[in-house]
N, CA, C and O atoms as a Tripos MOL2 file, in Angstrom:
@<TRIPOS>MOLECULE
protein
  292   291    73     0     0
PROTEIN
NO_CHARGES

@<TRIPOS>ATOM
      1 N         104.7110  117.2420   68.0620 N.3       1 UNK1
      2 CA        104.2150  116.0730   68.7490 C.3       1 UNK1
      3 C         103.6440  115.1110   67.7210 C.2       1 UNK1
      4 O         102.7690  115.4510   66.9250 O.2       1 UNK1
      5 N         104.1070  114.0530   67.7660 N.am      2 UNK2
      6 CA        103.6600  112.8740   67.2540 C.3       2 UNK2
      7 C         102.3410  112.6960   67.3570 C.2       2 UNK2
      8 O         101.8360  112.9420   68.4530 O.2       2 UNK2
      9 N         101.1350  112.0430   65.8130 N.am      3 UNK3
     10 CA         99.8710  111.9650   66.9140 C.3       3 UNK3
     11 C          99.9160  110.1320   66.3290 C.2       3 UNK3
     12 O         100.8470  109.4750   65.8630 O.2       3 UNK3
     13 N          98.7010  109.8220   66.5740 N.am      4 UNK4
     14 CA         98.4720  108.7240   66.1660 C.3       4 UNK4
     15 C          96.8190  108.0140   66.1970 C.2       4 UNK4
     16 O          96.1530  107.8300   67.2160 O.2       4 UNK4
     17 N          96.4920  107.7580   65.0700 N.am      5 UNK5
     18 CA         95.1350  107.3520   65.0940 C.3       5 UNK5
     19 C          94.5560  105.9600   65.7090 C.2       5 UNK5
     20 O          95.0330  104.8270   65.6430 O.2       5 UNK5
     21 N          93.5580  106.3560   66.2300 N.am      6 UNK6
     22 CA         93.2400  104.9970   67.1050 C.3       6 UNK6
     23 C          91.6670  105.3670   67.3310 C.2       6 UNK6
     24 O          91.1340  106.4680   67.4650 O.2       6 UNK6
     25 N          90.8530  103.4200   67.3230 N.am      7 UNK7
     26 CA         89.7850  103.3870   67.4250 C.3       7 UNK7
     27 C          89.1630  103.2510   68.9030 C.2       7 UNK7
     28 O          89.3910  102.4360   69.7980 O.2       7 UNK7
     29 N          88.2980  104.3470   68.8270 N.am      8 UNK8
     30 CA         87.7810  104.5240   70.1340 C.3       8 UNK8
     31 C          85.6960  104.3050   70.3480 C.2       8 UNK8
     32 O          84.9300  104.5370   69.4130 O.2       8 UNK8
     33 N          85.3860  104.0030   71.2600 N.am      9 UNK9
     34 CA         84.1140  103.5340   71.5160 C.3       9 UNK9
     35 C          82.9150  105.0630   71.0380 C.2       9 UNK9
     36 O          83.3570  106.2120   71.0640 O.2       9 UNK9
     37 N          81.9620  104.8630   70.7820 N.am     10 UNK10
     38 CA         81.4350  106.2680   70.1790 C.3      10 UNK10
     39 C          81.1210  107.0900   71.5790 C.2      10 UNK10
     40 O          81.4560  108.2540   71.8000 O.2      10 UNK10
     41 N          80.2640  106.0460   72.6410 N.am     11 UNK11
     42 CA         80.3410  106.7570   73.9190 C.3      11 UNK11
     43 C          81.1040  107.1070   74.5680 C.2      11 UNK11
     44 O          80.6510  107.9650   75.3250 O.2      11 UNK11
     45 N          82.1800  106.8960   74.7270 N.am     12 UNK12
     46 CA         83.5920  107.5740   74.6820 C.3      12 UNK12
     47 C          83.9460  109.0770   74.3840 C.2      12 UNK12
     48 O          84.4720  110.0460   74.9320 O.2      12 UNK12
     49 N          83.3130  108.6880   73.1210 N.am     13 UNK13
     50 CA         84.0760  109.9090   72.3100 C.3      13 UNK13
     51 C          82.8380  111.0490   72.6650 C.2      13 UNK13
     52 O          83.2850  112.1830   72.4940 O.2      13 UNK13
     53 N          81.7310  111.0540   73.0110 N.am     14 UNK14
     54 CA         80.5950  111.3110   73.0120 C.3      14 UNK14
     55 C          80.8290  112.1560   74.1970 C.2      14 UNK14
     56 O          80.7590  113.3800   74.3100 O.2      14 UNK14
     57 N          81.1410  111.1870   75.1070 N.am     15 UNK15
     58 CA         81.2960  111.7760   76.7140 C.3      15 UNK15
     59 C          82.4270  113.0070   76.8890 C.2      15 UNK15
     60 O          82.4670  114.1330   77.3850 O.2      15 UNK15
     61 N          83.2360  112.1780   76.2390 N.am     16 UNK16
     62 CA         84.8020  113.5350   76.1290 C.3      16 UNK16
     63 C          84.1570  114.5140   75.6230 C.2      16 UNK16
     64 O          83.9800  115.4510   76.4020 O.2      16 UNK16
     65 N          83.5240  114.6870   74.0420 N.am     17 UNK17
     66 CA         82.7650  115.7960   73.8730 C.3      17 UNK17
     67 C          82.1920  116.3960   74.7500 C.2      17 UNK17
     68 O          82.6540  117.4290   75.2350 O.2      17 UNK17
     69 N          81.1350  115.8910   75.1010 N.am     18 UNK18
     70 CA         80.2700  117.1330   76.6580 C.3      18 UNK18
     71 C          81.6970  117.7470   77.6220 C.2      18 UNK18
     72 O          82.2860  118.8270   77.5820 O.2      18 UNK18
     73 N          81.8490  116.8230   78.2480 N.am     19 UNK19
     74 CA         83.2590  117.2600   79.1270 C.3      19 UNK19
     75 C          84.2670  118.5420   78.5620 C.2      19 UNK19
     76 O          84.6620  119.5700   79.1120 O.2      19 UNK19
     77 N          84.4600  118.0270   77.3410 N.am     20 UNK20
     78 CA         85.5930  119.0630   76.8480 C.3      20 UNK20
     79 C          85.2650  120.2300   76.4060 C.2      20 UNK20
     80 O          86.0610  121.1060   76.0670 O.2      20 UNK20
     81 N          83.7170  120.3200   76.3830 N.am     21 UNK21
     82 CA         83.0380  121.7180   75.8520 C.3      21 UNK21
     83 C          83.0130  122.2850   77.6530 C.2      21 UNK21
     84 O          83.5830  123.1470   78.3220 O.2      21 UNK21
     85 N          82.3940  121.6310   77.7870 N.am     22 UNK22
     86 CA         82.0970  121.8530   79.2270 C.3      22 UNK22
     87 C          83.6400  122.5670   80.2060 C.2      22 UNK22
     88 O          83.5530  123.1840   81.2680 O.2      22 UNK22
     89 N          84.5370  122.3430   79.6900 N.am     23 UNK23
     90 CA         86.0960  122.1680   80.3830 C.3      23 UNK23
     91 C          86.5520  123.2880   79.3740 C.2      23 UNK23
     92 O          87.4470  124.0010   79.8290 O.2      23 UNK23
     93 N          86.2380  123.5140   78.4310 N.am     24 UNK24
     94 CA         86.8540  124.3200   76.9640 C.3      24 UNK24
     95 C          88.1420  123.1730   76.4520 C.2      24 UNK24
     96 O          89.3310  123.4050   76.2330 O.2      24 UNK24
     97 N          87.6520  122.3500   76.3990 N.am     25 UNK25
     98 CA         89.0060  121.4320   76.1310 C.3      25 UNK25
     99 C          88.4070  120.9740   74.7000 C.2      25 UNK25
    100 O          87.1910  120.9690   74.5090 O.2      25 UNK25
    101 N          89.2580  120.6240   73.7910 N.am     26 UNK26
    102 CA         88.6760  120.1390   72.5140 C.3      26 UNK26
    103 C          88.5630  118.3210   73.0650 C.2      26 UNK26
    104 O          89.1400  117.7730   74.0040 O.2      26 UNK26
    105 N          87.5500  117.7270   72.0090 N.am     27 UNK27
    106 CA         87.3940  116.3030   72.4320 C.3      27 UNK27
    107 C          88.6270  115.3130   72.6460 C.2      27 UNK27
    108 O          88.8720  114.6410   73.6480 O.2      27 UNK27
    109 N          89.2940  115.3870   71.5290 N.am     28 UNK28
    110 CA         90.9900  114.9080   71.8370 C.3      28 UNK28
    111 C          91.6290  115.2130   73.0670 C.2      28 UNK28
    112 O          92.2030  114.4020   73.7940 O.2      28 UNK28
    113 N          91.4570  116.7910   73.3120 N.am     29 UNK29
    114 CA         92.2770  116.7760   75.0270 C.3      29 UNK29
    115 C          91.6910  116.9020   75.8610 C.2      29 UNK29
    116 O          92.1130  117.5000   76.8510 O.2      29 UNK29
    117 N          90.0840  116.2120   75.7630 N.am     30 UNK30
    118 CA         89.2920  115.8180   76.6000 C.3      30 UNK30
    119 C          89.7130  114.3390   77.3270 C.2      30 UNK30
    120 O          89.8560  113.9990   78.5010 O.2      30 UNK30
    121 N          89.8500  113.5770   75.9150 N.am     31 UNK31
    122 CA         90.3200  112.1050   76.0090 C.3      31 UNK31
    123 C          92.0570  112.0900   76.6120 C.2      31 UNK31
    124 O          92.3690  111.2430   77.4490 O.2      31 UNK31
    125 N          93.2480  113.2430   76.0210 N.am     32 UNK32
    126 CA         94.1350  112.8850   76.5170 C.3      32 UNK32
    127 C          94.2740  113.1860   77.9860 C.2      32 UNK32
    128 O          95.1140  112.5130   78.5840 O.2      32 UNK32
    129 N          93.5770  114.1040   78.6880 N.am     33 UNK33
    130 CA         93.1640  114.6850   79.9480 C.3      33 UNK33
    131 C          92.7720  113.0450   81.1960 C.2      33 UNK33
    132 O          93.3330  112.9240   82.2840 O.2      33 UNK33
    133 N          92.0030  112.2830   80.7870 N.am     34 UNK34
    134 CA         91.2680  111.5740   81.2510 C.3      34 UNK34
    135 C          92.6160  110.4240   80.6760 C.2      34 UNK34
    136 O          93.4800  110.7930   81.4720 O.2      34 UNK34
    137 N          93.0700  109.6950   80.1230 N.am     35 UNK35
    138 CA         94.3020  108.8660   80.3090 C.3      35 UNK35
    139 C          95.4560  109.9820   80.8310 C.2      35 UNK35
    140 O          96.5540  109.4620   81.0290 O.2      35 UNK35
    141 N          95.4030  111.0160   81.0110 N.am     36 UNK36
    142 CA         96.8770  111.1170   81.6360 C.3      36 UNK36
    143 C          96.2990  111.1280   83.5110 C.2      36 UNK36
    144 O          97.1190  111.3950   84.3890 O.2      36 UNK36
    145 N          95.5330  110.9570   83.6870 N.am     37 UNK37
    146 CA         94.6480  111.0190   85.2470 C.3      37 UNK37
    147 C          94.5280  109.2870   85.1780 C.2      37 UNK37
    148 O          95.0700  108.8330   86.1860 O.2      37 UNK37
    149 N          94.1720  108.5710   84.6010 N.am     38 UNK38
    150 CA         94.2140  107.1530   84.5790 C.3      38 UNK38
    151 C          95.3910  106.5150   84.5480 C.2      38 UNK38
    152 O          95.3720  105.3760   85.0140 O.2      38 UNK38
    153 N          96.8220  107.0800   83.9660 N.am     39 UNK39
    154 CA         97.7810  106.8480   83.9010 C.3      39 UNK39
    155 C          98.6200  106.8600   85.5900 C.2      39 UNK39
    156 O          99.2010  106.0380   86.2990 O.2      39 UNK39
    157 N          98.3300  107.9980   85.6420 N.am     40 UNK40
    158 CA         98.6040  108.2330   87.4680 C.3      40 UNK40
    159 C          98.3890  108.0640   88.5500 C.2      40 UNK40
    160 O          99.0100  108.2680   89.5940 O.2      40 UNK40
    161 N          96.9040  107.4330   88.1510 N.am     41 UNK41
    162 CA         95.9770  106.6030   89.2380 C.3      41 UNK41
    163 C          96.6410  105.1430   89.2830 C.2      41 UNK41
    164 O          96.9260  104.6220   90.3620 O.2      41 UNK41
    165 N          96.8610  104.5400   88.1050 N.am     42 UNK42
    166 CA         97.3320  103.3350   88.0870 C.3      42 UNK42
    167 C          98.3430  103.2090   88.4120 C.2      42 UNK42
    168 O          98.6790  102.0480   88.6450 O.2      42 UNK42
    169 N          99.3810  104.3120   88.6070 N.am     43 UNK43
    170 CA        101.0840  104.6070   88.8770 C.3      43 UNK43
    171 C         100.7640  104.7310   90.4670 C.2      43 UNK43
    172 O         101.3640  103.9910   91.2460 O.2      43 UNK43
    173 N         100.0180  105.4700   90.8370 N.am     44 UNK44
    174 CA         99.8140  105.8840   92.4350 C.3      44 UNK44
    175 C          98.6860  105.2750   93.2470 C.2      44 UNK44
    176 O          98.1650  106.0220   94.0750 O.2      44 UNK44
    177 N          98.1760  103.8960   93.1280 N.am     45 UNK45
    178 CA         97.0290  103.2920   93.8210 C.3      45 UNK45
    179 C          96.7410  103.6600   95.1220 C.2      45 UNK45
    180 O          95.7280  103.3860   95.7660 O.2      45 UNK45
    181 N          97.9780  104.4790   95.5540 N.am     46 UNK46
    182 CA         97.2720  104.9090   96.8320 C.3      46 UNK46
    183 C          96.9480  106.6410   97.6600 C.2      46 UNK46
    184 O          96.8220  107.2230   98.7370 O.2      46 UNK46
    185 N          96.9540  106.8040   96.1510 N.am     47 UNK47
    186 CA         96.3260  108.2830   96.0110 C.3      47 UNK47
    187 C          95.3670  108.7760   96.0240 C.2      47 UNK47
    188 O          94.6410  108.0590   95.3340 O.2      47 UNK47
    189 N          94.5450  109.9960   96.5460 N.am     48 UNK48
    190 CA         93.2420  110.0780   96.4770 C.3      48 UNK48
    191 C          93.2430  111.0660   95.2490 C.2      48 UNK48
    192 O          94.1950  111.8040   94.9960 O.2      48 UNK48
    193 N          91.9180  110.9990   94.4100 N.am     49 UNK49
    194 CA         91.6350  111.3680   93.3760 C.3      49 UNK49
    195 C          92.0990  112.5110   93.1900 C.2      49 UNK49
    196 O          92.8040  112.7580   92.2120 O.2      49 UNK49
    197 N          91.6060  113.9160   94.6130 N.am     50 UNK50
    198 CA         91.5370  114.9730   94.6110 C.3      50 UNK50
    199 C          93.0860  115.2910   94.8380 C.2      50 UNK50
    200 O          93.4610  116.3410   94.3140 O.2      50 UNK50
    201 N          94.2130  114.4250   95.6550 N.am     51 UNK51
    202 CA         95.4990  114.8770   95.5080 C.3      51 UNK51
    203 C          96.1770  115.2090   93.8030 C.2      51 UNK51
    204 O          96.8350  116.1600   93.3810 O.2      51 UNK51
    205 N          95.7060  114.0570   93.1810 N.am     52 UNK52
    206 CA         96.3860  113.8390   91.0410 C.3      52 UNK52
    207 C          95.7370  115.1290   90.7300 C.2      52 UNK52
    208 O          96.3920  115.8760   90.0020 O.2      52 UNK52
    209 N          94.7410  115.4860   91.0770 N.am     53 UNK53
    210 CA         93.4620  116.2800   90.3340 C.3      53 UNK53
    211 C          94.4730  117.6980   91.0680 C.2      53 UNK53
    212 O          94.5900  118.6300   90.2720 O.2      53 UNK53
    213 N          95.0140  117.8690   92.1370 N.am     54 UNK54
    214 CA         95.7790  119.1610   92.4650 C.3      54 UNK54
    215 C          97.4780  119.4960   92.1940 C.2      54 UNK54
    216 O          98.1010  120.5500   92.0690 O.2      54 UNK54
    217 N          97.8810  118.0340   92.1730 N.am     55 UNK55
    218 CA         98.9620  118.1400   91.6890 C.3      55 UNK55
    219 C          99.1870  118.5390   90.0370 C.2      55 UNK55
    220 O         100.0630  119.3750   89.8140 O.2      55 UNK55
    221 N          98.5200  118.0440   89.0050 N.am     56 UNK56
    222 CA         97.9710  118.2140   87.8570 C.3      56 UNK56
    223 C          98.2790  119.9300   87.2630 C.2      56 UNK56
    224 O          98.7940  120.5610   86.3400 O.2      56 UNK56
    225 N          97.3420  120.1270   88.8970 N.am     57 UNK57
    226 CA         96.8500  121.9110   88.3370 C.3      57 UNK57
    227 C          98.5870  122.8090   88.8450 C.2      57 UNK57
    228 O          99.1870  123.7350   88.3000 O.2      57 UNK57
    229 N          98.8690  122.0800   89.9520 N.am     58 UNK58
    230 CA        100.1910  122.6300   90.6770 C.3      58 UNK58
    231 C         101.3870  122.4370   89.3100 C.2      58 UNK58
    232 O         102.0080  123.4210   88.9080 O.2      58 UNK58
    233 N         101.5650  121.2200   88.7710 N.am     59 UNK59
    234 CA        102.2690  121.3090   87.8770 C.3      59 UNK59
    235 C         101.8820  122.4490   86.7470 C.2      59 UNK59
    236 O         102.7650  123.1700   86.2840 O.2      59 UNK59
    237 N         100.7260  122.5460   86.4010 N.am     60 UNK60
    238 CA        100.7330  123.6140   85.1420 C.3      60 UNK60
    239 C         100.7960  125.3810   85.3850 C.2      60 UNK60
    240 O         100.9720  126.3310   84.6230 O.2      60 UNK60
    241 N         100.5320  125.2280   86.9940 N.am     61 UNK61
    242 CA        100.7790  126.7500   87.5720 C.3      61 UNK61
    243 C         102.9830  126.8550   87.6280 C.2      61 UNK61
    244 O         103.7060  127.8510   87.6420 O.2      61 UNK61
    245 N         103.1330  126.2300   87.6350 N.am     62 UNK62
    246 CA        104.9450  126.1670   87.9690 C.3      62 UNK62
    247 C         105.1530  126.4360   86.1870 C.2      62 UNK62
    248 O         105.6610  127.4450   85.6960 O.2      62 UNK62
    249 N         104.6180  125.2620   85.4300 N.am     63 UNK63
    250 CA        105.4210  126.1390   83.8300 C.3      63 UNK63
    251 C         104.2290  127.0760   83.4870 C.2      63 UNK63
    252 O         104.0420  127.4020   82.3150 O.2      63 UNK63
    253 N         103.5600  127.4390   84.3120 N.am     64 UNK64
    254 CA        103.4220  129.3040   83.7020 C.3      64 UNK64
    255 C         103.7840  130.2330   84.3810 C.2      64 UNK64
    256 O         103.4020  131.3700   84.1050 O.2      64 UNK64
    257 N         104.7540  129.9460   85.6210 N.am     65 UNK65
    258 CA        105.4140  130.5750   85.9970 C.3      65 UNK65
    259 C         104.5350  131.5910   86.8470 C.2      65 UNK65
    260 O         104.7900  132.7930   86.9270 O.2      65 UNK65
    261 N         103.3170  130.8690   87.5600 N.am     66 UNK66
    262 CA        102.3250  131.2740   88.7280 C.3      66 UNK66
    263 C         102.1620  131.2110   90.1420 C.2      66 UNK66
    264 O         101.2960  131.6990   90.8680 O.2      66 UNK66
    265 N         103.5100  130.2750   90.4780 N.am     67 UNK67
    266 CA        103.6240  130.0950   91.7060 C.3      67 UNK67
    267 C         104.6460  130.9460   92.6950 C.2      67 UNK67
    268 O         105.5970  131.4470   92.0950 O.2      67 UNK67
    269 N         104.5960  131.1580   93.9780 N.am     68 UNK68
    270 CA        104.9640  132.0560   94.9350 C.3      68 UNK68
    271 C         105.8060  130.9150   95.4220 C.2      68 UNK68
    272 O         105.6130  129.7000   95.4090 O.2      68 UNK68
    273 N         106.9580  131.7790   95.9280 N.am     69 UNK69
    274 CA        107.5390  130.8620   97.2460 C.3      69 UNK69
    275 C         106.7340  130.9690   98.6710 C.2      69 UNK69
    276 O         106.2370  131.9860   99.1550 O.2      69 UNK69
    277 N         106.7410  129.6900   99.1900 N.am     70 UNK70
    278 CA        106.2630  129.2140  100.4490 C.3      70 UNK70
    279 C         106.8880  129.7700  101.1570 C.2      70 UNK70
    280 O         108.0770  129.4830  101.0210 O.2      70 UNK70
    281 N         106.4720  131.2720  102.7500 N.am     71 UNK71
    282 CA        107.9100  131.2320  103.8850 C.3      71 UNK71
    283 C         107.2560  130.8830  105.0630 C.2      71 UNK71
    284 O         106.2320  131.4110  105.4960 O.2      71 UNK71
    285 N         107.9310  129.9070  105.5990 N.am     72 UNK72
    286 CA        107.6190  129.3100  106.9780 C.3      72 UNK72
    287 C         108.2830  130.3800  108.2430 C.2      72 UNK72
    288 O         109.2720  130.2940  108.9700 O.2      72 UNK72
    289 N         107.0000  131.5780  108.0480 N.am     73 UNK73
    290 CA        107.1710  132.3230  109.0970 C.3      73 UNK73
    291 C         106.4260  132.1220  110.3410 C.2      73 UNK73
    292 O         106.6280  132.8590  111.3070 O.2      73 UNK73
@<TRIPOS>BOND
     1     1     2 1
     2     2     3 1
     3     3     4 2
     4     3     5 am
     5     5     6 1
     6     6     7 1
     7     7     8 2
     8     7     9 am
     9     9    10 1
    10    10    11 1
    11    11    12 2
    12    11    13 am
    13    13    14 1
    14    14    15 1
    15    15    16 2
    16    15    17 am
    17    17    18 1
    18    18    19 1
    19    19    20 2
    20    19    21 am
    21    21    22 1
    22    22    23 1
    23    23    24 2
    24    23    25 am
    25    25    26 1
    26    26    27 1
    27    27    28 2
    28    27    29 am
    29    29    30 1
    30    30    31 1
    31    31    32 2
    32    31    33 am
    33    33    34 1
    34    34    35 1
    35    35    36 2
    36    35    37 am
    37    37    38 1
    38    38    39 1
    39    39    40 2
    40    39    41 am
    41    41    42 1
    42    42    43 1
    43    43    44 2
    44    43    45 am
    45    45    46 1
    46    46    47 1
    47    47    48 2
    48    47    49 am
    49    49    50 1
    50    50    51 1
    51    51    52 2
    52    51    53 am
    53    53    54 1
    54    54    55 1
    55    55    56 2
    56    55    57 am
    57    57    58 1
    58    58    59 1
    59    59    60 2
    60    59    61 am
    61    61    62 1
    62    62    63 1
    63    63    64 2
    64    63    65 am
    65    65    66 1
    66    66    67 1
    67    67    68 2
    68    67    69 am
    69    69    70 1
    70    70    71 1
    71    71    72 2
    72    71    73 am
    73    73    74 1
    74    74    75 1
    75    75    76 2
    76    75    77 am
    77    77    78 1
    78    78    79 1
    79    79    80 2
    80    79    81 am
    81    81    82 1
    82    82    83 1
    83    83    84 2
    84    83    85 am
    85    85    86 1
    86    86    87 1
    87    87    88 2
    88    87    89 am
    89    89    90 1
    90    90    91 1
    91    91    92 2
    92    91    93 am
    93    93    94 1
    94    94    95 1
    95    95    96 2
    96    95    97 am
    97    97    98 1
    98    98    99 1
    99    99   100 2
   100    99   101 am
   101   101   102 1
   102   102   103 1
   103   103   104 2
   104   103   105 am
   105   105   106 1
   106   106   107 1
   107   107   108 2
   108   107   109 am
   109   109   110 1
   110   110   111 1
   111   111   112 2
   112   111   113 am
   113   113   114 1
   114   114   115 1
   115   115   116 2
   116   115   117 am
   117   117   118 1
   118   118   119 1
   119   119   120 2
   120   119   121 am
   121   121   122 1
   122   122   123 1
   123   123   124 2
   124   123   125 am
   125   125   126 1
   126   126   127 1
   127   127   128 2
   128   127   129 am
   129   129   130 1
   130   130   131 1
   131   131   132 2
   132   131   133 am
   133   133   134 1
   134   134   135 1
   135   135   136 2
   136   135   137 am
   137   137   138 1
   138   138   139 1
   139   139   140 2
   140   139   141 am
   141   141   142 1
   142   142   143 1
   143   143   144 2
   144   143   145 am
   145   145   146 1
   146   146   147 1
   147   147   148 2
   148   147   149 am
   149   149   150 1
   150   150   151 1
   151   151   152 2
   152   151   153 am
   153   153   154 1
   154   154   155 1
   155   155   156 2
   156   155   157 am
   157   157   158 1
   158   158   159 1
   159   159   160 2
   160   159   161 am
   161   161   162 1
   162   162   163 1
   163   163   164 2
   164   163   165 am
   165   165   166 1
   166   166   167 1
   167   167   168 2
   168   167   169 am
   169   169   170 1
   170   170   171 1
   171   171   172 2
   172   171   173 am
   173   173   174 1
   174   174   175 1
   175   175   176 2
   176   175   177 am
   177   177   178 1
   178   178   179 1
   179   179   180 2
   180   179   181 am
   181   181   182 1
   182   182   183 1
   183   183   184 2
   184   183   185 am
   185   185   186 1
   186   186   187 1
   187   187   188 2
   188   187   189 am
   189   189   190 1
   190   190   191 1
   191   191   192 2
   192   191   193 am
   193   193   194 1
   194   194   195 1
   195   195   196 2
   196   195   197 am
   197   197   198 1
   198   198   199 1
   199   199   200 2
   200   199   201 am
   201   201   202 1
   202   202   203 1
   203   203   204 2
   204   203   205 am
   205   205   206 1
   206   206   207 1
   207   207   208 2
   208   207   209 am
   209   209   210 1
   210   210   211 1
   211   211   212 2
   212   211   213 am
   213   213   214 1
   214   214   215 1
   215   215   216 2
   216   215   217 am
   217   217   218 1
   218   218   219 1
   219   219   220 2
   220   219   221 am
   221   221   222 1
   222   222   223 1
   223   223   224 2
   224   223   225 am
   225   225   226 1
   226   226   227 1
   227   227   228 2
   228   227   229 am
   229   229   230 1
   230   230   231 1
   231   231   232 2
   232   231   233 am
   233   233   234 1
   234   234   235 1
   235   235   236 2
   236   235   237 am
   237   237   238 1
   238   238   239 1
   239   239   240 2
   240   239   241 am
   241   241   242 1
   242   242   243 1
   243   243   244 2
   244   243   245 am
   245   245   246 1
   246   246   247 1
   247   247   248 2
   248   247   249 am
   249   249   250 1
   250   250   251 1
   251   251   252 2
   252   251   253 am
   253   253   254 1
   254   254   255 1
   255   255   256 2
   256   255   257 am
   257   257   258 1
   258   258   259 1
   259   259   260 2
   260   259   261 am
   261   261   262 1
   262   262   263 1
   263   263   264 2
   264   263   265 am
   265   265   266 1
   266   266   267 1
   267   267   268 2
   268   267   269 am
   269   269   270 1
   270   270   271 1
   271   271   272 2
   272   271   273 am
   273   273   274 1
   274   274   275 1
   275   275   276 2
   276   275   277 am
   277   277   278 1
   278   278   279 1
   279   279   280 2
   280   279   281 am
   281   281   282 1
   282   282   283 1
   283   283   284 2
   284   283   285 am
   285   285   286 1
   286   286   287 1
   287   287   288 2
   288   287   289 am
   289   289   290 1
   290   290   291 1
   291   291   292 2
@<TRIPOS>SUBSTRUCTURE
     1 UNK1         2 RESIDUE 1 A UNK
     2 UNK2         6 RESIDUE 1 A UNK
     3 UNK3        10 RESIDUE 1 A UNK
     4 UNK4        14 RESIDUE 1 A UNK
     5 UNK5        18 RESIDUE 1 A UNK
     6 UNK6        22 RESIDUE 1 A UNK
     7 UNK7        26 RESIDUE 1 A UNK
     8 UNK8        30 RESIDUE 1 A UNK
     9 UNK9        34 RESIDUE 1 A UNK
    10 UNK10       38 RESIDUE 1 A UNK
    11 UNK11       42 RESIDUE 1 A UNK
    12 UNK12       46 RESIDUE 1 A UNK
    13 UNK13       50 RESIDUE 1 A UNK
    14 UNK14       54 RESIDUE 1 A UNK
    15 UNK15       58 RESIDUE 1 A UNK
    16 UNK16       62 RESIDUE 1 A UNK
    17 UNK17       66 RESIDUE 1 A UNK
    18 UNK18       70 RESIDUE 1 A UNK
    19 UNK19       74 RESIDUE 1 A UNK
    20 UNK20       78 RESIDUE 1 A UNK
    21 UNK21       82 RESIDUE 1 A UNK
    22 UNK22       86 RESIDUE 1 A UNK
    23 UNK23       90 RESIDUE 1 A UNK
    24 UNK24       94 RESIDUE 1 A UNK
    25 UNK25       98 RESIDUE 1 A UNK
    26 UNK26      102 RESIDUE 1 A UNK
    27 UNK27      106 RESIDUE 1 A UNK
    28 UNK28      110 RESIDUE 1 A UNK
    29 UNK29      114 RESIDUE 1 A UNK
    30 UNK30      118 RESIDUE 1 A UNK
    31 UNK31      122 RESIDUE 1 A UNK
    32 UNK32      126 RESIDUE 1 A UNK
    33 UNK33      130 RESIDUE 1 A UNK
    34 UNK34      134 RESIDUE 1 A UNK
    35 UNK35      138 RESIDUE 1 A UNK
    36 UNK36      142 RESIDUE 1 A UNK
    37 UNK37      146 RESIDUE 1 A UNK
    38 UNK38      150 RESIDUE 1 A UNK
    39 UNK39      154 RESIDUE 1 A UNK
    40 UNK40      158 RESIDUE 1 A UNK
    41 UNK41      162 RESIDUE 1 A UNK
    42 UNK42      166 RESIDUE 1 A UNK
    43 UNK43      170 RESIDUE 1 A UNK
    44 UNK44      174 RESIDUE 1 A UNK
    45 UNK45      178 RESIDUE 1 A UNK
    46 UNK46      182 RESIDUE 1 A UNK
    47 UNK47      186 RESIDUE 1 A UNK
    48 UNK48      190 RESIDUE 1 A UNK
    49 UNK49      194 RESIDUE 1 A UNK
    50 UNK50      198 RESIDUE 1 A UNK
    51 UNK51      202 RESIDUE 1 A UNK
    52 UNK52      206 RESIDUE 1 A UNK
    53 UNK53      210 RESIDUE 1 A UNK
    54 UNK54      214 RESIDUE 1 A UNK
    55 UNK55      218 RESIDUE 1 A UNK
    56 UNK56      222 RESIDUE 1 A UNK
    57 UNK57      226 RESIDUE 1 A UNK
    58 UNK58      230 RESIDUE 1 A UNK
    59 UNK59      234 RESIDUE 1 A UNK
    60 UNK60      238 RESIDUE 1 A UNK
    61 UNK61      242 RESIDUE 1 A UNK
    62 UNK62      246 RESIDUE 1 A UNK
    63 UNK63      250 RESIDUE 1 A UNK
    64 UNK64      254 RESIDUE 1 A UNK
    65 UNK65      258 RESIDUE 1 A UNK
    66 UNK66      262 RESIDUE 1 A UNK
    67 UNK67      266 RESIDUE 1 A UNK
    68 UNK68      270 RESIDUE 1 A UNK
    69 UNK69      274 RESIDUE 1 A UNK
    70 UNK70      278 RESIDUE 1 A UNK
    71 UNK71      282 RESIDUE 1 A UNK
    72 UNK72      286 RESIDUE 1 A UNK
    73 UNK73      290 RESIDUE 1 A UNK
């Protein structure tokens, strides 16, 4: 993966820190965590927070290969 350096606000970076300790996420995929949720919010304006915030988790349960089939019994 490509990275790329870029200037960011200190409270920013500050906040991702708490969060990403808090999350076990390092500060970087604290920050990429929080634009890829801003990215999707802005793609889906008429989404509620908590749907991105489950789909998110639904996508990363499918590539670890955690999900069950649904039977409409």
């Amino acid at each position: 993966m490509a990275t790329a350096s870029v200037r960011l606000d200190q409270e920013l970076v500050d906040k991702a820190a708490i969060m990403g300790k808090a999350l076990n996420r390092t500060t970087p995929k604290q920050i990429e965590h929080w634009a890829k949720i801003g990215e999707i919010m802005e793609d889906n304006p008429d989404l509620p927070y908590e749907f991105v915030k489950q789909a998110i988790i639904a996508k990363a349960e499918k590539e670890a290969g955690k999900l069950e089939p649904y039977s409409f019994d």
